[in-house]
MIROKE-128847 format. One record per residue (C-alpha): residue in three letters; z, y, x. Coordinates in nm, 2 decimals. Layout:
<nodes>
NODE  kolse       z       y       x
NODE    ALA       Z       Y       X
...
</nodes>
This chain:
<nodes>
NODE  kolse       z       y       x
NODE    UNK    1.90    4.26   -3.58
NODE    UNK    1.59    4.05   -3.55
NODE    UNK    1.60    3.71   -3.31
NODE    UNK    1.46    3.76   -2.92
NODE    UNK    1.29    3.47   -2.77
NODE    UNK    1.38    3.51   -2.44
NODE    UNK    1.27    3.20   -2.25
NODE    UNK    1.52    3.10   -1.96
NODE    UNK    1.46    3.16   -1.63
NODE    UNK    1.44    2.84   -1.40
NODE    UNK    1.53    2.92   -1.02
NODE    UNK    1.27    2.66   -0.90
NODE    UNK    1.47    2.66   -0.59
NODE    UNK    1.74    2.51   -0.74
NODE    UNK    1.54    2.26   -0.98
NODE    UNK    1.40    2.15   -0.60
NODE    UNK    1.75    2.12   -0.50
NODE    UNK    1.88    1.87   -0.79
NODE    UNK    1.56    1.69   -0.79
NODE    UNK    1.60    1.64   -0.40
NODE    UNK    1.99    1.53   -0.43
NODE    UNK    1.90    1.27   -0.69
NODE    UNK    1.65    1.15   -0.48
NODE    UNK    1.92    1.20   -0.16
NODE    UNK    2.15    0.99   -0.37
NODE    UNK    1.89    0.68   -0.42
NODE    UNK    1.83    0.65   -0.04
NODE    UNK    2.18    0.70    0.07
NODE    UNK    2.27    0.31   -0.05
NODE    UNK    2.61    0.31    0.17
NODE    UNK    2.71    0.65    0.04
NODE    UNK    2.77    0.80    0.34
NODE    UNK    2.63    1.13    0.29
NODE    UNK    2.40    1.07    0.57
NODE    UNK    2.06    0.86    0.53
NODE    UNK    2.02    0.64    0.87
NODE    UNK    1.68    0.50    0.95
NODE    UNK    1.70    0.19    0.75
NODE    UNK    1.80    0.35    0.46
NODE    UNK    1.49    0.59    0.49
NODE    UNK    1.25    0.30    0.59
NODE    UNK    1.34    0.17    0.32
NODE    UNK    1.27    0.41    0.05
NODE    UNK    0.92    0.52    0.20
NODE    UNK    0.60    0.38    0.13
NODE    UNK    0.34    0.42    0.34
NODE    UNK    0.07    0.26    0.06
NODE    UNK    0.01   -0.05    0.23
NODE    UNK    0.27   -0.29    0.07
NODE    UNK    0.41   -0.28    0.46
NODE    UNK    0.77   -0.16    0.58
NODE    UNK    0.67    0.19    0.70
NODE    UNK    0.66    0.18    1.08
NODE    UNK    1.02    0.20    1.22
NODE    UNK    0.95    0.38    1.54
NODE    UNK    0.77    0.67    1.31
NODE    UNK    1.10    0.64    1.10
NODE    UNK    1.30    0.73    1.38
NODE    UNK    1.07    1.00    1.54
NODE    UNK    1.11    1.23    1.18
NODE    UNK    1.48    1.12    1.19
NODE    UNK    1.52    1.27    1.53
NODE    UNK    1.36    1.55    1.47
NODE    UNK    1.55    1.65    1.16
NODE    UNK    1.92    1.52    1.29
NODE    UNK    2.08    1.84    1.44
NODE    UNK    2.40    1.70    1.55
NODE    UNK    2.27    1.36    1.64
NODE    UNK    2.46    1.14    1.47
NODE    UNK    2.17    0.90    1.39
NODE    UNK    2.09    1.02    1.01
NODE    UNK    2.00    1.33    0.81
NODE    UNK    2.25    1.47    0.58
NODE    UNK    2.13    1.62    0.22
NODE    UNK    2.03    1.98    0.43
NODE    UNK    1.84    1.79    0.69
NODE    UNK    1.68    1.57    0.43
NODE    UNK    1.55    1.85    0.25
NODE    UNK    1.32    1.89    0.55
NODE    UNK    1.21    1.51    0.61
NODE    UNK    1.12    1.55    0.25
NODE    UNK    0.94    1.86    0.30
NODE    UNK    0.78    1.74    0.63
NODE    UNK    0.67    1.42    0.48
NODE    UNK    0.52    1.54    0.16
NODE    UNK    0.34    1.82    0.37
NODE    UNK    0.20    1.49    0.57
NODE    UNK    0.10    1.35    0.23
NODE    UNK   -0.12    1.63    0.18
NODE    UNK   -0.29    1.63    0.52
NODE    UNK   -0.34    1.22    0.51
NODE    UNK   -0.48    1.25    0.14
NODE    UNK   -0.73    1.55    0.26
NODE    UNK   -0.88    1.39    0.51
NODE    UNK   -0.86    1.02    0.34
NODE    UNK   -1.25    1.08    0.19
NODE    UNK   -1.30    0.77    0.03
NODE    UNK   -0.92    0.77   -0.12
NODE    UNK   -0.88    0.42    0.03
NODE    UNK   -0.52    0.47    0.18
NODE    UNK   -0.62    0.42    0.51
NODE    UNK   -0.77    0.68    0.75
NODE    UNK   -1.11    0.55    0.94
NODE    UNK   -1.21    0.66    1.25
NODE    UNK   -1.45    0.94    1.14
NODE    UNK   -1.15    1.02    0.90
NODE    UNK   -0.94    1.05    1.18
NODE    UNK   -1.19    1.23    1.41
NODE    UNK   -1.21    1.50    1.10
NODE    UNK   -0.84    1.52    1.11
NODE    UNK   -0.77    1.56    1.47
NODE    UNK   -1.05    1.81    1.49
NODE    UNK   -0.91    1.97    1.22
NODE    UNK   -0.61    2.00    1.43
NODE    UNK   -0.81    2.20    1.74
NODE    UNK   -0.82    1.86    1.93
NODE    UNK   -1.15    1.78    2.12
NODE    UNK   -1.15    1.41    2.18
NODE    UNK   -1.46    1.18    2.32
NODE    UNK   -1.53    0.89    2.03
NODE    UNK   -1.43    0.64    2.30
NODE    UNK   -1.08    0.80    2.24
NODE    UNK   -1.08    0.77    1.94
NODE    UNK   -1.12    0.40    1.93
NODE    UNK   -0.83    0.39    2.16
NODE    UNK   -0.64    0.58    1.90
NODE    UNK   -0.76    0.36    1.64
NODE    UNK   -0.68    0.05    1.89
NODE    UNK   -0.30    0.20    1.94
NODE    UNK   -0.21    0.28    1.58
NODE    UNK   -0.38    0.02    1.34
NODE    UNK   -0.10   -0.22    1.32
NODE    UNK   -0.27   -0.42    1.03
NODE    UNK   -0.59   -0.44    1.28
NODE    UNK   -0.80   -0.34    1.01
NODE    UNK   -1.00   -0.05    1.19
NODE    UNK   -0.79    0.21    0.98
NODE    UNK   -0.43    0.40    0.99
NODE    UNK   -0.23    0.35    0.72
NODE    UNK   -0.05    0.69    0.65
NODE    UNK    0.29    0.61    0.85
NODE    UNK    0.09    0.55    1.20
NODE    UNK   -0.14    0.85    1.12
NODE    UNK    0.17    1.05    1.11
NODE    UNK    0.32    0.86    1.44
NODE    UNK   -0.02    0.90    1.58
NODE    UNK   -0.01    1.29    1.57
NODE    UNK    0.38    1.32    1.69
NODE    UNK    0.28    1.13    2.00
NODE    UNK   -0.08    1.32    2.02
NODE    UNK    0.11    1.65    2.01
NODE    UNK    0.40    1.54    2.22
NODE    UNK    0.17    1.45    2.50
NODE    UNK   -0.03    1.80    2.42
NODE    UNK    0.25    1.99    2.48
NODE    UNK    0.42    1.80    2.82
NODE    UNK    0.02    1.82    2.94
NODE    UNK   -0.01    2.21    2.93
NODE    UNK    0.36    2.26    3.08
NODE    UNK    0.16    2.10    3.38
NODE    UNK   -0.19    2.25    3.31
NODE    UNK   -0.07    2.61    3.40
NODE    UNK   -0.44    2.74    3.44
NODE    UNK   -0.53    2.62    3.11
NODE    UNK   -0.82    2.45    3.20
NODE    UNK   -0.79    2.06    3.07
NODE    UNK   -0.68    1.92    3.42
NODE    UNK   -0.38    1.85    3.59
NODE    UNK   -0.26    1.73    3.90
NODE    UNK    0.08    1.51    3.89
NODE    UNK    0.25    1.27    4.15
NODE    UNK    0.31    0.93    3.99
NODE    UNK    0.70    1.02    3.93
NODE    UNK    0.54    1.32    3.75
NODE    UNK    0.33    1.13    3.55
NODE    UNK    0.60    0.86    3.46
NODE    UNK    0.86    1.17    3.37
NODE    UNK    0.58    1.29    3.14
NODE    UNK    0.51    0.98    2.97
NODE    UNK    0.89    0.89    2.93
NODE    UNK    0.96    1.17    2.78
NODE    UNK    0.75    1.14    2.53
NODE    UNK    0.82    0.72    2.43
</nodes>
């Protein structure tokens, strides 16, 4: 009987899986089974030799944590890791001139990209709001903060803007309520 090569069959799935629990396993330093904010802070770069921006930290956190408890367990992290890697590659695409930082052109791109139609005035106010280094760019952390907020106001403006047409009218409790739930 002659030899077979049969080459073995990977599930990728499951290489995904062990490559994601070793990484799991790095960031959890109190091995608690759950990675808090700090922990995750800690392990992420955001290319600018800065601690990645807390309060974007907390907004992926949140959105991940399912029962609240202030961390994402090895499921949940799966999908941090996902969503952040899937932000990699938006940030990197629209990052032209590979510099790490997003310019306001850059950005303008992006957010078009994204079916937002913004004046360029705006756009300097987003630039304003999000350049924590005050260098006229967005480092990859704040682009990603940037967008939570940008669609996070989107979608509390059209629960108001029933008729679709890019205006609302609010009270000022209205407009506070909308705001607040959002920061």
């Amino acid at each position: 009987m002659a030899y077979q090569y049969r080459p073995q069959q990977y599930n990728a799935q499951q290489q995904d899986q062990g490559f994601l629990w070793n990484i799991f396993q790095r960031v959890d330093k109190d091995r608690s089974g759950t990675i808090s904010d700090t922990e995750l802070q800690q392990a992420l770069s955001n290319g600018t030799w800065t601690p990645f921006n807390p309060v974007t930290v907390r907004s992926i956190i949140s959105m991940f944590d399912r029962d609240n408890k202030g961390g994402v367990n090895f499921n949940e992290f799966t999908g941090v890791w996902k969503y952040i890697s899937d932000w990699q590659n938006i940030f990197r695409t629209y990052d032209r001139d590979n510099s790490g930082l997003i310019d306001k052109n850059e950005l303008k791109q992006a957010l078009s990209g994204f079916g937002y139609r913004l004046s360029d005035q705006f756009y300097d106010v987003l630039i304003q709001k999000f350049d924590r280094q005050r260098k006229g760019q967005v480092a990859f952390d704040d682009f990603i903060q940037c967008c939570i907020v940008l669609q996070r106001l989107t979608d509390v403006f059209r629960r108001y803007d029933t008729d679709q047409d890019g205006w609302i009218q609010v009270s000022y409790e209205q407009y506070l309520s909308m705001v607040f739930n959002v920061v």
